[in-house]
C-alpha positions as CSV (number, residue, x, y, z in Angstrom):
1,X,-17.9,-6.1,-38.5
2,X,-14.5,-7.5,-39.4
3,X,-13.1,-6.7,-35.7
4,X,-16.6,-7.9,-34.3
5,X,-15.6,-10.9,-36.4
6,X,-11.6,-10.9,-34.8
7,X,-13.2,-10.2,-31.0
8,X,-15.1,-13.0,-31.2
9,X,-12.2,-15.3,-31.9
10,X,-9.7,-14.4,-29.6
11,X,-12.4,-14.7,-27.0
12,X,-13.4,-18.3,-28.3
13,X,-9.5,-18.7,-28.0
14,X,-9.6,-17.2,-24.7
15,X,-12.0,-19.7,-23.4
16,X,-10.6,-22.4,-25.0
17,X,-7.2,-22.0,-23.2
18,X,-8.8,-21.2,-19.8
19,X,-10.8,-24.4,-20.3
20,X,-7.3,-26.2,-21.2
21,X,-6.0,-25.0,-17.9
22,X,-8.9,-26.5,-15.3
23,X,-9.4,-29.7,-16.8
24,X,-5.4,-30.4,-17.3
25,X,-3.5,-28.8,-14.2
26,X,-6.6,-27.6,-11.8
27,X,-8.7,-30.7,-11.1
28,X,-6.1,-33.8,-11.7
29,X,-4.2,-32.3,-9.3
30,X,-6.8,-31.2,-6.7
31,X,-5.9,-27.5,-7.1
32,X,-8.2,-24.6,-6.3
33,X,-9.2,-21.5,-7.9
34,X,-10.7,-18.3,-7.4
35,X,-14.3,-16.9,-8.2
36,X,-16.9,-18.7,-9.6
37,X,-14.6,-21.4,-11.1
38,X,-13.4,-22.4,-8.0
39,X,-16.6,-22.6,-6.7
40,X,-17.5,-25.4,-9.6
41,X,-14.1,-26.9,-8.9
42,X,-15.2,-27.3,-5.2
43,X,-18.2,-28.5,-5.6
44,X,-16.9,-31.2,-8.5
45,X,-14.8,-32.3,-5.7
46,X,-17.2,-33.0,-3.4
47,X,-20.4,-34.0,-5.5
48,X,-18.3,-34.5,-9.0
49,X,-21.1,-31.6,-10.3
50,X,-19.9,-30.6,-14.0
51,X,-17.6,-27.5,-13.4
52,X,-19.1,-26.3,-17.6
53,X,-22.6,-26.5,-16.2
54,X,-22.5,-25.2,-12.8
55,X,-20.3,-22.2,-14.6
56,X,-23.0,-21.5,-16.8
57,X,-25.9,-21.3,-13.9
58,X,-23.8,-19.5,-11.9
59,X,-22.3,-17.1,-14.5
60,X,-25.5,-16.4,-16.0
61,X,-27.3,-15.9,-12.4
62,X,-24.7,-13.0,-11.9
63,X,-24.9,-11.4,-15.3
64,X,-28.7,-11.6,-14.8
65,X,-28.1,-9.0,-11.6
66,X,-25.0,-7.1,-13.0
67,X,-25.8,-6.8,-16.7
68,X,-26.4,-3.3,-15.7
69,X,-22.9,-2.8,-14.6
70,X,-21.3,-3.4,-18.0
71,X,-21.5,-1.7,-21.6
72,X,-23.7,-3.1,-24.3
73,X,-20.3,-4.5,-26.0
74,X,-19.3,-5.8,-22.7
75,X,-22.2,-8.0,-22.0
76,X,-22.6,-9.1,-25.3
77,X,-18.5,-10.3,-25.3
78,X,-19.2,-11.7,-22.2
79,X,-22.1,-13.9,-22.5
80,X,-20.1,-15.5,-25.6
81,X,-17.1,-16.2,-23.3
82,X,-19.0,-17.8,-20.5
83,X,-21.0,-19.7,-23.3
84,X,-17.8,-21.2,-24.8
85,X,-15.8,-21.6,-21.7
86,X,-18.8,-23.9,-20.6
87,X,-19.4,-25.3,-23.7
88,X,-15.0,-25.8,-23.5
89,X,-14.9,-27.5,-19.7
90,X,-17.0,-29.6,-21.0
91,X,-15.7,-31.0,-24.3
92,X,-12.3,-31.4,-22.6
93,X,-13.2,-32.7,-19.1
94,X,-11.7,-36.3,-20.3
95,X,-8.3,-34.7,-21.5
96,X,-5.6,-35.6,-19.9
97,X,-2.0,-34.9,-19.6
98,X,1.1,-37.0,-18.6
99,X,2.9,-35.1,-15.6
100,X,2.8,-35.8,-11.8
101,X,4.9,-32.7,-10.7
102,X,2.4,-30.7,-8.8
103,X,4.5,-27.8,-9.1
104,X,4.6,-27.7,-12.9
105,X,1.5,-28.3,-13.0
106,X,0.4,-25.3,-11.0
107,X,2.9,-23.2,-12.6
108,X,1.2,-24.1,-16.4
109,X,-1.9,-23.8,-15.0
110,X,-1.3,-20.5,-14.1
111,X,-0.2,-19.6,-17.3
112,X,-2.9,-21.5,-18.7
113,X,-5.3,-19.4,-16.9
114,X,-3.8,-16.2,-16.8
115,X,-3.6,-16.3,-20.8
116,X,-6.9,-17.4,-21.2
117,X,-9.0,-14.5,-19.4
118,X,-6.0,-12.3,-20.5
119,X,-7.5,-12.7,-24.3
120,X,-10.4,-12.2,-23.3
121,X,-10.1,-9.1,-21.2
122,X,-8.3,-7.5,-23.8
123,X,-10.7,-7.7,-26.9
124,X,-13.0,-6.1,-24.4
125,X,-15.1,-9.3,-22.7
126,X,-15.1,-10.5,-19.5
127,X,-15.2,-13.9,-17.7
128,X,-18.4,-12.7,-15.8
129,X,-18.3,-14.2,-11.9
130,X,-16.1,-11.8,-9.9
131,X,-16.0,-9.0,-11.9
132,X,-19.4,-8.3,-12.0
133,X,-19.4,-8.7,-8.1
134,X,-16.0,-6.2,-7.9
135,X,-18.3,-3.5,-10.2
136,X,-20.9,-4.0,-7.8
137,X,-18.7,-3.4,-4.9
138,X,-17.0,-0.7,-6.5
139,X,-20.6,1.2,-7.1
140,X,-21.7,1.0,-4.0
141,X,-18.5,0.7,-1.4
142,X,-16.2,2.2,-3.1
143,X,-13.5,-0.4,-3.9
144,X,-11.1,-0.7,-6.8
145,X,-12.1,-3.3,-9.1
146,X,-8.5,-5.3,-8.8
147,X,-9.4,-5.2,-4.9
148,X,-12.7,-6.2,-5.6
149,X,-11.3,-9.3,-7.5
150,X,-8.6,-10.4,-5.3
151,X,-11.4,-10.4,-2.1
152,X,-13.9,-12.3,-4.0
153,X,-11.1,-14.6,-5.8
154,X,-9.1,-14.8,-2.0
155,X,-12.4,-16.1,0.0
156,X,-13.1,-19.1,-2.6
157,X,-9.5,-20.2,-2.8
158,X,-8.9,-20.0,1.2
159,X,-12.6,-21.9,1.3
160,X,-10.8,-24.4,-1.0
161,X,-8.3,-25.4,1.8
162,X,-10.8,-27.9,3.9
163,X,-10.9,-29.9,0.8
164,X,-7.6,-29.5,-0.9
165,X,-5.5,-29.1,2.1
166,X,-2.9,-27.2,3.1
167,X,-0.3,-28.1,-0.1
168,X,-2.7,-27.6,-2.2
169,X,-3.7,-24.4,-1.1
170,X,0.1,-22.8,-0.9
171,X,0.3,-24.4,-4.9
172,X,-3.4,-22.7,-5.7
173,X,-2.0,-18.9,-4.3
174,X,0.9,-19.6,-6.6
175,X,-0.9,-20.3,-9.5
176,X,-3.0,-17.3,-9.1
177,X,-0.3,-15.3,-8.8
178,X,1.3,-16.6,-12.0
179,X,-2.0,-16.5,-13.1
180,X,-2.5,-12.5,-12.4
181,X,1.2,-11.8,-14.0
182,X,0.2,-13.4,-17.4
183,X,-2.9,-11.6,-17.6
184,X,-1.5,-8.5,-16.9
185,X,1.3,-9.6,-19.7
186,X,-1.1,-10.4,-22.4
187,X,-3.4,-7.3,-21.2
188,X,-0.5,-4.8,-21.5
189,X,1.8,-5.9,-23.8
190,X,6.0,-6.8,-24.1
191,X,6.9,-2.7,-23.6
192,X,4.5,-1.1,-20.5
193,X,4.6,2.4,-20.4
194,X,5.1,5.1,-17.5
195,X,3.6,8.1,-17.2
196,X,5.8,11.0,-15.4
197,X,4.7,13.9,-13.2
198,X,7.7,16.6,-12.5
199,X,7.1,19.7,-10.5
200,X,11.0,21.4,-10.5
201,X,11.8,25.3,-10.6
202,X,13.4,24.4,-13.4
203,X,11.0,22.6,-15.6
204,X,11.9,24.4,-19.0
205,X,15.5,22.5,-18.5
206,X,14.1,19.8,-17.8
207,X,12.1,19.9,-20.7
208,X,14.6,21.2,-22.9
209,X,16.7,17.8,-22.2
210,X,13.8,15.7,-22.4
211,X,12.9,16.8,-26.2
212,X,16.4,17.2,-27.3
213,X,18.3,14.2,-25.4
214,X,15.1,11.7,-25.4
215,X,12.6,13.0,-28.3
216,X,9.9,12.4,-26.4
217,X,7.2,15.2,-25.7
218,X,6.2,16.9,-22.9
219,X,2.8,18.5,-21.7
220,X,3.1,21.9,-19.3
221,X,0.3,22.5,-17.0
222,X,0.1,25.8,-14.8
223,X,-0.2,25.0,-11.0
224,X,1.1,26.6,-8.0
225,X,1.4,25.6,-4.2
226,X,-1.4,25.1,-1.8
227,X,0.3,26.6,1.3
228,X,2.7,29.2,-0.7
229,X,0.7,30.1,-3.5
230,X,3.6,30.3,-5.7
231,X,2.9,29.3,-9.5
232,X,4.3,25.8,-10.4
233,X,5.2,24.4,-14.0
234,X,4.0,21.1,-13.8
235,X,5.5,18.5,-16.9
236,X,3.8,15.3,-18.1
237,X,5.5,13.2,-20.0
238,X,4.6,9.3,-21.0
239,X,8.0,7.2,-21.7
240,X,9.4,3.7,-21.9
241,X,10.0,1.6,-19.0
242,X,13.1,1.7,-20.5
243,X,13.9,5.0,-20.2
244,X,12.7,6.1,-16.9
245,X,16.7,5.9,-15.8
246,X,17.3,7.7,-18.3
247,X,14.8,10.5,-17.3
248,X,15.4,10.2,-13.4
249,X,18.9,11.2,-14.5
250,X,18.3,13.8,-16.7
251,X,16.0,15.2,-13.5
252,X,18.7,14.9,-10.9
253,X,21.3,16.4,-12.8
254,X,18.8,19.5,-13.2
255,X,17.2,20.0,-10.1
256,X,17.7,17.2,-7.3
257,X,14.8,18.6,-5.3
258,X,12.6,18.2,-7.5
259,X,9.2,16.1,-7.2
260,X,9.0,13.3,-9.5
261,X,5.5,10.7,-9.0
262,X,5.5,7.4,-12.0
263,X,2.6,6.0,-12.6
264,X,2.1,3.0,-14.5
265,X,-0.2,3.0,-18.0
266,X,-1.8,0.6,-20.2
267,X,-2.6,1.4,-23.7
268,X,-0.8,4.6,-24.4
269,X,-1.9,6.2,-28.2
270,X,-0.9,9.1,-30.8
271,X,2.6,10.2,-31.8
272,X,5.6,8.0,-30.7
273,X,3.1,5.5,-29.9
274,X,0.2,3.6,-31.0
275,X,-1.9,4.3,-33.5
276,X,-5.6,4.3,-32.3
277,X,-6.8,3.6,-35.5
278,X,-5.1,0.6,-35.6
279,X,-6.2,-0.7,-32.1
């Protein structure tokens, strides 16, 4: 109950900031945005609708046909967020802020934004809009949820550009893009972790070095070759950002024909790392 409790305030927090961002740095300076807030920014610019109200008909329309798509939890988180990020545009739709520099502006309200569905994403909610349309497009076409996002979030900023203009569209992408960057900063945190794949004849070296120079650990898997059939040692080991040139070295000084794929990772628990209990 207690992180229930915690959830529900970082998303009120969430919504709170995202709200901050619109009605300070979106609409005074006839910037766009993507999904269904730049829809309700759009239309406020041509009919001066309420952006809170035409979020929460819209939002609610699409949770309405993608509830199905989300977890109990989810939905639940996500109907409070698009509750209070209505309830939000609207209490602050008179707020104002001194500053006419259009890049600064799009620049905070970027951050603004990114920060705001950033909180939110992380305690496990959502913003609704887009990303139930991107789980609907990843169900039945196939498509990544980011690439869902960007392609729903892409057609209502470049729809924005009849009204806005062209300035104002170049200064919307560039928000979004600071935008994306500060959500994926508060989603993954100061220290983003990478997860290494090493296939080498000599992977009990490399391993050797790993544990003894870098005290990290290292899973073996058994593999072998598709074409030669020969048995492969194959090593998985989760690291630093940090370290990866430490690791790349430690690799090529072993065996510099060996194959070495990162991957990038998240939320990485258990020894070395986070506690999950804690989480």
């Amino acid at each position: 109950m207690k992180k229930i409790s915690l959830d529900v305030f970082f998303i009120l927090i969430g919504a709170f900031i995202f709200a901050l961002a619109i009605n300070l740095f979106v609409i005074p300076n006839e910037l766009g945005e993507g999904g269904v807030t730049g829809i309700t920014i759009i239309l406020f610019y041509l009919f001066e609708w309420s952006p809170g109200l035409l979020s929460l008909i819209i939002n609610a329309f699409l949770l309405i046909v993608g509830y199905k798509y989300l977890s109990k939890m989810t939905t639940v988180y996500t109907i409070i967020a698009v509750a209070f990020n209505s309830l939000f545009l609207h209490l602050t739709e008179s707020w104002t802020i001194s500053s006419d520099e259009l890049v600064i502006n799009a620049i905070f309200g970027g951050v603004f934004a990114g920060a705001g569905i950033g909180i939110i994403i992380r305690v496990g909610g959502t913003t609704a809009g887009t990303t139930i349309l991107a789980r609907i497009t990843n169900k039945y076409l196939g498509w990544s949820l980011s690439y869902g996002l960007l392609f729903f979030d892409l057609i209502v900023a470049f729809s924005s550009y009849f009204i806005i203009g062209a300035e104002g569209l170049m200064l919307t992408i560039l928000m979004l893009y600071i935008g994306t960057k500060t959500m994926e900063f508060i989603i993954e945190g100061l220290n983003p972790k990478k997860a290494i794949t090493i296939i080498s004849k000599e992977a009990d070296q490399i391993a050797k070095q790993v544990t003894e120079l870098m005290d990290r650990g290292v899973t073996v898997f058994s593999g072998h070759g598709y074409y030669t059939k020969a048995s492969k040692d194959i090593l998985y080991i989760v690291i630093s950002k940090q370290e990866v040139l430490k690791l790349k070295r430690i690799v090529q000084s072993t065996d510099s024909n060996a194959f070495i794929a990162i991957h990038d990772v998240r939320d990485v628990f258990g020894e070395g790392f986070l506690d999950i209990s804690k989480s």
